[in-house]
C-alpha positions in Angstrom: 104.2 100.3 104.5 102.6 102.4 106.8 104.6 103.1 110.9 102.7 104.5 113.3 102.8 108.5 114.6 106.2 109.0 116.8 105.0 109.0 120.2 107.5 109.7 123.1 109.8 106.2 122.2 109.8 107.1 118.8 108.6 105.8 115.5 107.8 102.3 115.7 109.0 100.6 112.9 108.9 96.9 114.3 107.4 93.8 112.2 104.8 91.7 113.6 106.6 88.2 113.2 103.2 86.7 113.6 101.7 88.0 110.8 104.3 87.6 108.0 103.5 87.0 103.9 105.5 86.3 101.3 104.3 88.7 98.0 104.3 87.2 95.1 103.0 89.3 91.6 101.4 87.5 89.1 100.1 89.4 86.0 99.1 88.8 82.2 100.4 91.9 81.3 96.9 93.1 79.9 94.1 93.7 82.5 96.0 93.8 86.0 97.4 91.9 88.4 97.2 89.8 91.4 99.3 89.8 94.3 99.0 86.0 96.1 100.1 86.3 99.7 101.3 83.4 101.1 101.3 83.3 104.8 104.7 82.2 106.7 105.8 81.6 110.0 109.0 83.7 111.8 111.2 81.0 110.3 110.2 81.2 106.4 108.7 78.1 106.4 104.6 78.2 104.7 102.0 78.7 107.4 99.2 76.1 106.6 97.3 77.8 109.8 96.3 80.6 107.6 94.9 81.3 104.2 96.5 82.7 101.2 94.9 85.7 100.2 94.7 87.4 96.7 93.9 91.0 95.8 93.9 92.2 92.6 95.4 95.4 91.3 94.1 97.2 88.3 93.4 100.9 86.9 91.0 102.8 85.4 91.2 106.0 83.4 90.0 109.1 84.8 90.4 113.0 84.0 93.2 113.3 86.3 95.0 110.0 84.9 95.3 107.2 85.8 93.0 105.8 89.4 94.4 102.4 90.9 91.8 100.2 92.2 92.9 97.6 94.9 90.4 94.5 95.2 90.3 91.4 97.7 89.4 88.2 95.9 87.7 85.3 97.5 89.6 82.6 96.3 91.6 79.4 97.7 93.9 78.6 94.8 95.8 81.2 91.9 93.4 79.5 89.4 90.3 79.9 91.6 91.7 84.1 92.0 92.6 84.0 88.2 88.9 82.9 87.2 87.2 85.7 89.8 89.7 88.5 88.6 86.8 90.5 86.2 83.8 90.3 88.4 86.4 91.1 91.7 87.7 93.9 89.6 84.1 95.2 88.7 83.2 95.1 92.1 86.4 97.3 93.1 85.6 100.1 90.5 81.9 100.5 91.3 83.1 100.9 95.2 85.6 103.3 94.3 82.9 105.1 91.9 80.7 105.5 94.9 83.4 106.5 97.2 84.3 108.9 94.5 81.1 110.3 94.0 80.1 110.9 98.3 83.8 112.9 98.4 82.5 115.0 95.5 78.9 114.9 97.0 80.5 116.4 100.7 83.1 118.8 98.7 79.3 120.1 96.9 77.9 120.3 100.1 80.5 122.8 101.7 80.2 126.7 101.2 83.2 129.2 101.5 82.8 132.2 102.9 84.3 135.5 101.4 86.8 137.2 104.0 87.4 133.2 105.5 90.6 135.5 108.0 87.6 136.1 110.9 85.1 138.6 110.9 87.0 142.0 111.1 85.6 144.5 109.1 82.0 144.0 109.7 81.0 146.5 111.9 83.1 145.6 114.9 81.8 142.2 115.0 85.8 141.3 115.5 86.0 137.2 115.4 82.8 136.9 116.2 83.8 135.2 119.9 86.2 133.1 118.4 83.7 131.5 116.1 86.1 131.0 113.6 85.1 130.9 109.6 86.1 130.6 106.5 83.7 127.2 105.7 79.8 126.5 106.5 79.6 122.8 107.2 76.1 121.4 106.0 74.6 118.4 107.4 
């Protein structure tokens, strides 16, 4: 669940009664598992205005443990989401491999500077104007 920043009323914590799902978890307790939301109205009852949606849950195994992966699967029925699990779940950790790879990529890409506390020290340069340091950002 994720609120919104606290403005001046507060946190706002309030549900959208319009866009209500019932969770359900399904899982074969080998490879991962799929969570079928069922859309409802305000009053419980199944919402046949709106689609159920599937994503799939799974992990893979990195250095630092273990990584979830969350995938949307393009299906209309549990079998239908069942049958597209694998190639779903393929497509999920090749996204998050490239994802992974351009935050390493930008983390590369930056250069700390020794003495990151301003500029003092070097020949009364002082901050430098209120340049600020510490990090060279490079395009």
């Amino acid at each position: 669940m994720a609120l919104r920043p606290p403005d001046e009323r507060g946190v706002d914590a309030s549900m959208d009664a319009d866009n209500l799902y019932r969770e359900e978890i399904i899982t074969d307790r080998k490879v991962g598992t799929l969570r079928m939301m069922t859309p409802l109205k305000s009053d419980g009852t199944h919402d046949a205005a709106r689609a159920t949606l599937f994503i799939g849950e799974a992990q893979i195994m990195t250095q630092a443990g273990p990584l979830p992966i969350n995938f949307e699967i393009e299906a209309t029925t549990l079998a239908d989401a069942v049958a597209k699990f694998g190639e779903a779940a393929k497509e999920g950790v090749e996204r998050t491999v490239r994802e992974l790879q351009e935050l390493r990529r930008q983390q590369q890409s930056s250069i700390v500077v020794p003495g990151a506390g301003g500029m003092g020290g070097m020949g009364g340069m002082g901050g430098m104007g209120g340049m600020g340091g510490g990090k060279l950002q490079l395009p």
